[in-house]
VEXDREN-2710 file (C-alpha; in Angstrom, 1 decimal):
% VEXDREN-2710
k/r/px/py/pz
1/UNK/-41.8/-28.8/-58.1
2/UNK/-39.2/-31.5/-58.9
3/UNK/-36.2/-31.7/-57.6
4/UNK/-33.2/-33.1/-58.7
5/UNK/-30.7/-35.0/-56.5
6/UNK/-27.2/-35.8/-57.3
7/UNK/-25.9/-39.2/-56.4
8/UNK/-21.9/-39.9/-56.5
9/UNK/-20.2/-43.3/-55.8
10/UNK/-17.2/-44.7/-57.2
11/UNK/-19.2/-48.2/-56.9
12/UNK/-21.9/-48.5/-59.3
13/UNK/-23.9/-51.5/-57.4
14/UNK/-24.2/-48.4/-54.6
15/UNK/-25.1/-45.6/-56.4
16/UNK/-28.2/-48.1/-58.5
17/UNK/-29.3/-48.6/-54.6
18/UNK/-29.4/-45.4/-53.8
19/UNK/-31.1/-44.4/-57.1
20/UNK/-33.6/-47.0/-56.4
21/UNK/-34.2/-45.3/-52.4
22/UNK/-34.5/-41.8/-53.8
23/UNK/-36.4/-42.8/-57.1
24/UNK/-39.3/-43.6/-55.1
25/UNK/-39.5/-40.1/-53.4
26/UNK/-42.1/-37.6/-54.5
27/UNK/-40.9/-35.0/-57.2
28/UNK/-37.5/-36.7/-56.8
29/UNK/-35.5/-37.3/-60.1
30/UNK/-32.0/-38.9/-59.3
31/UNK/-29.0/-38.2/-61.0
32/UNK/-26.0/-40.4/-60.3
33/UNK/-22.4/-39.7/-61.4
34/UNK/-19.3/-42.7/-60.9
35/UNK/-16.9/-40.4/-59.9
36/UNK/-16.6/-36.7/-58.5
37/UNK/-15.0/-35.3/-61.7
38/UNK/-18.3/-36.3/-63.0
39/UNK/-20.5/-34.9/-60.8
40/UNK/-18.7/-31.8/-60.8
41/UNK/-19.6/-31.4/-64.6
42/UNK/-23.5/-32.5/-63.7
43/UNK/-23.5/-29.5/-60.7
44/UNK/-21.9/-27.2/-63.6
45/UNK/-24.9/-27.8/-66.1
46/UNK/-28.1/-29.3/-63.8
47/UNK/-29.3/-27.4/-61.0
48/UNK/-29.6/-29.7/-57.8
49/UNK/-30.9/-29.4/-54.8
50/UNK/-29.4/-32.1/-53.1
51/UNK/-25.4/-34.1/-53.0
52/UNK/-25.6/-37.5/-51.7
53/UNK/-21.8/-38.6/-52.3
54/UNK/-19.3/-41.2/-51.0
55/UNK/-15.8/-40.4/-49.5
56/UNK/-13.8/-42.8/-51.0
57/UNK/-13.1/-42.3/-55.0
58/UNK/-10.3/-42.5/-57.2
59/UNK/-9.0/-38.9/-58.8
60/UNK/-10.9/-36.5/-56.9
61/UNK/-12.7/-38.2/-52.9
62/UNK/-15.7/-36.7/-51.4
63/UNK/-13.9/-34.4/-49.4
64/UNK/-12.6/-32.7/-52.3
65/UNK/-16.0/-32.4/-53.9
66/UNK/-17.6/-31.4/-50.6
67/UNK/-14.9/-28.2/-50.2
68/UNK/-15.8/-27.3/-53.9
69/UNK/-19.1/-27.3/-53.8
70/UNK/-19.0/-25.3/-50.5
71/UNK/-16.6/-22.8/-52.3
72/UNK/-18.4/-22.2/-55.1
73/UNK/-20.8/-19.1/-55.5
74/UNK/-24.0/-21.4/-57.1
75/UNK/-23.5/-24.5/-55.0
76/UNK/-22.7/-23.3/-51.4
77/UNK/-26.2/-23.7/-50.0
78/UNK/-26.5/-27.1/-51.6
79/UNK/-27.4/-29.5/-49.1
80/UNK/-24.6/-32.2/-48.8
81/UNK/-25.4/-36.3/-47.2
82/UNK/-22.3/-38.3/-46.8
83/UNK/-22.9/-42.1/-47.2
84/UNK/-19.2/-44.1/-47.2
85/UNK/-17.4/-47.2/-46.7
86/UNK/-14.8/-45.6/-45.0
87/UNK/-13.7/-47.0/-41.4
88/UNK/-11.7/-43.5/-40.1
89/UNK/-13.2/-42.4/-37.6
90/UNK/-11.5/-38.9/-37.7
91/UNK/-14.5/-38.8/-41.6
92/UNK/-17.5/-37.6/-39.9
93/UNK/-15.5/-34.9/-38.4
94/UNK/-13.6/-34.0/-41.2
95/UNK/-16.9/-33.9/-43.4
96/UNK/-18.7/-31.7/-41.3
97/UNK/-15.8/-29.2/-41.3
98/UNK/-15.7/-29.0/-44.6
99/UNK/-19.4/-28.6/-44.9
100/UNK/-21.9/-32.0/-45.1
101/UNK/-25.1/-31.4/-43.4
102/UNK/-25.3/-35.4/-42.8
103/UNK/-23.3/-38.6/-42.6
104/UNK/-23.9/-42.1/-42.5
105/UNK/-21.9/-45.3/-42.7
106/UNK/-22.6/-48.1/-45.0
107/UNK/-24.2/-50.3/-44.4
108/UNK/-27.1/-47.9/-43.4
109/UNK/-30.8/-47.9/-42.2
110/UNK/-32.5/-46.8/-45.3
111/UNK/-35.3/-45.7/-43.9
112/UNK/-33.4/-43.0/-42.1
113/UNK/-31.3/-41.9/-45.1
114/UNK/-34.6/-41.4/-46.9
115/UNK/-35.2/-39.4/-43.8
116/UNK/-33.1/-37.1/-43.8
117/UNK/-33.1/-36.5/-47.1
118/UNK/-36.5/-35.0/-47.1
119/UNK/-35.4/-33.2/-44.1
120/UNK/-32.2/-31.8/-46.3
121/UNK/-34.9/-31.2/-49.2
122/UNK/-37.5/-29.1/-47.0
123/UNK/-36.7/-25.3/-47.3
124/UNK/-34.4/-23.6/-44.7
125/UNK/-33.3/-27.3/-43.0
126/UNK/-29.4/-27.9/-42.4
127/UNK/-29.4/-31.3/-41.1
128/UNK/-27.5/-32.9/-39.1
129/UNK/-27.6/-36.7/-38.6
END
């Protein structure tokens, strides 16, 4: 079964790399989005069954995508990875309030972002890096 997992970052240079880490994976196809208003369009027309996003984007951030997708009726359950820039160290915190089952800061060990996003991908996981 494929499945299809949404990438968002502001910065497309990240979002290729993450493409390229996630490309690779078995019945994986990557979408990627530039901005959050984008992705929100993608989750309204494209099942997923993954968010990888960034916290730090013009118009709509992460945080505001996260608490939408946990809002809505289709997306709730969506499993959510956080991979940012951002130095506040109140983010990881705030994220997993608001609903991300995982949270890295750049720059991050691919190897275990890959990691856990199989883990986020296997049925009935949560996560929690």
């Amino acid at each position: 079964m494929r499945r299809n997992v949404l990438v968002i970052d502001d910065v497309d240079t990240c979002a290729s790399t993450l493409e390229l880490l996630f490309g690779g994976m078995q019945d994986v196809d990557v979408l990627t989005a530039l901005s959050a208003e984008r992705a929100w369009e993608i989750l309204e027309d494209i099942p997923v069954s993954a968010v990888v996003t960034d916290l730090e984007m013009r118009e709509m951030d992460g945080f505001e995508l996260i608490e939408r997708i946990r809002s809505h009726p289709l997306h709730h359950a969506v499993p959510i990875m956080v991979i940012t820039g951002s130095s506040d160290p109140d983010a990881p915190r705030r994220a997993a309030g608001l609903g991300a089952n995982a949270f890295f800061t750049k720059p991050y060990s691919a190897g275990r972002v890959r990691e856990e996003l199989e883990h986020l991908l296997t049925p009935g996981q949560s996560g929690g890096s």
